[in-house]
C-alpha positions in Angstrom: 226.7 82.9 61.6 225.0 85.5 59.5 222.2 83.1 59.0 221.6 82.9 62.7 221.7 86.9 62.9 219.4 87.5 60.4 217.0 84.5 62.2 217.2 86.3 65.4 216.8 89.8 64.1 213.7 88.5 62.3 212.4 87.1 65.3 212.7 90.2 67.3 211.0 91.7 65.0 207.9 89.8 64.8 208.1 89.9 68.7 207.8 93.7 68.8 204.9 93.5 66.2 203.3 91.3 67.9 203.8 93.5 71.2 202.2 96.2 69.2 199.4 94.0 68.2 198.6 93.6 71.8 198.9 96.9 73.3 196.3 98.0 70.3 194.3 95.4 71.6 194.2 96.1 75.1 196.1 92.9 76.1 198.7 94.7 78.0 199.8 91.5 80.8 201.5 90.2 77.1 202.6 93.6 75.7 205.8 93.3 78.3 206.2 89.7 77.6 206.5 90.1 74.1 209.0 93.4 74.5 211.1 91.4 76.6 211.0 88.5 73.8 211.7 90.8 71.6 215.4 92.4 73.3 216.4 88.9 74.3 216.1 87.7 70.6 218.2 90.9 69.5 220.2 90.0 72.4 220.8 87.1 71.3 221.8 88.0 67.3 224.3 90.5 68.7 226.1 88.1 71.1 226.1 85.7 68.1 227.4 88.6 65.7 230.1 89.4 68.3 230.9 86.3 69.8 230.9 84.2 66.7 229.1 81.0 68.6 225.4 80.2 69.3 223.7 82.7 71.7 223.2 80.6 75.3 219.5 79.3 76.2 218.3 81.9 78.5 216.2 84.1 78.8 217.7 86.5 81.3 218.6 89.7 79.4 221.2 90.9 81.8 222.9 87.6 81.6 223.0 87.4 78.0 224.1 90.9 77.1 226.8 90.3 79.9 227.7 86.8 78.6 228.1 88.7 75.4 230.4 91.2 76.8 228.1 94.1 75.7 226.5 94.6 79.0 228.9 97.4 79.7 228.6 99.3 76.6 224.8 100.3 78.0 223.7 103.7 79.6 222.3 103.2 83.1 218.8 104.4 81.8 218.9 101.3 79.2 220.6 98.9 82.1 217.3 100.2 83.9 215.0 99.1 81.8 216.8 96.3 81.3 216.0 95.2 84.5 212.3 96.5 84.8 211.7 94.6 82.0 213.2 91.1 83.0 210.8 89.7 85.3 207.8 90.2 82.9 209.5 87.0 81.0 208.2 85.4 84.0 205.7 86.9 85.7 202.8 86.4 82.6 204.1 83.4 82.3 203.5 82.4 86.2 201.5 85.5 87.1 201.0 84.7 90.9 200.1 88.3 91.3 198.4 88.5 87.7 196.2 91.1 89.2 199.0 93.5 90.6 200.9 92.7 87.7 197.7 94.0 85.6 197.6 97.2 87.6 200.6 98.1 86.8 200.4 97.9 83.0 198.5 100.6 81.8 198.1 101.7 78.5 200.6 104.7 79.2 203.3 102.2 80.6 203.5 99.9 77.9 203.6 102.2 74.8 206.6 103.5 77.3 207.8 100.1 77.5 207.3 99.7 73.9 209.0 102.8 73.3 212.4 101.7 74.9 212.1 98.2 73.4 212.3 100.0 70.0 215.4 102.4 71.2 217.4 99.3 72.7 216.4 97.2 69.4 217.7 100.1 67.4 220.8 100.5 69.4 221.6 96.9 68.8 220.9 96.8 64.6 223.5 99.7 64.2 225.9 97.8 66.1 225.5 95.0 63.7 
C-alpha cells in the first residue's frame, strides 16, 4: 500500500503545480479544476493509508473523505471549501455556464482557492 500512497501523493502534487502553472497564466476556469484534482488525489492516498485497500473511482471529495471515515475529522471552514470546490470537477469539464463560471474566478479567488488546497493538502501529509 505504501507504493499507492506515495503514487497518489505524487500525483497531488503535480496537480497543484500544475494549478499554479495556470493561475500564473491567467487560465483560471482550470486553476479550480486542477485544485480539486489535486485534494481528491490526496484524498485518495489517505483513504488508502487508513483504510488499507484501493481508494474508490470517484471523484466526489466529500464522498471519498467520508468513505474514508475522515470526513469528520474536518473543521467546518475546510468541509466548506470542500464543498465550494466540488462542482468545479465538473463544471470545466461541462461548462454549461462557462461564462458565469469565468466570472467568478478571478485572480483573487483562485490564489484563495489555491491557498486552501495547499492547507487541506498539508493537513492530510501530517496525518500520513
Amino acid at each position: 500500500m505504501q507504493k499507492n500512497i506515495k503514487y497518489w501523493i505524487e500525483l497531488s502534487d503535480y496537480d497543484l503545480e500544475t494549478a499554479e502553472a495556470m493561475l500564473n497564466s491567467k487560465r483560471f476556469l482550470y486553476v479550480g479544476f486542477m485544485c480539486h484534482q489535486a485534494i481528491e488525489k490526496i484524498f485518495k492516498a489517505y483513504y488508502t493509508h487508513v483504510k488499507q485497500e484501493t481508494a474508490p473511482f470517484s471523484h466526489s471529495l466529500s464522498y471519498l473523505a467520508k468513505k474514508g471515515e475522515f470526513y469528520s475529522l474536518f473543521s467546518e471552514s475546510q468541509k466548506d471549501f470542500i464543498d465550494q470546490i466540488e462542482p468545479l470537477n465538473i463544471e470545466v469539464r461541462y461548462p454549461s455556464h462557462k461564462e458565469r463560471l469565468m466570472q467568478s474566478l478571478t485572480e483573487q479567488k483562485c490564489m484563495e482557492i489555491i491557498k486552501h488546497t495547499k492547507e487541506i493538502q498539508s493537513w492530510i501529509k501530517t496525518r500520513l
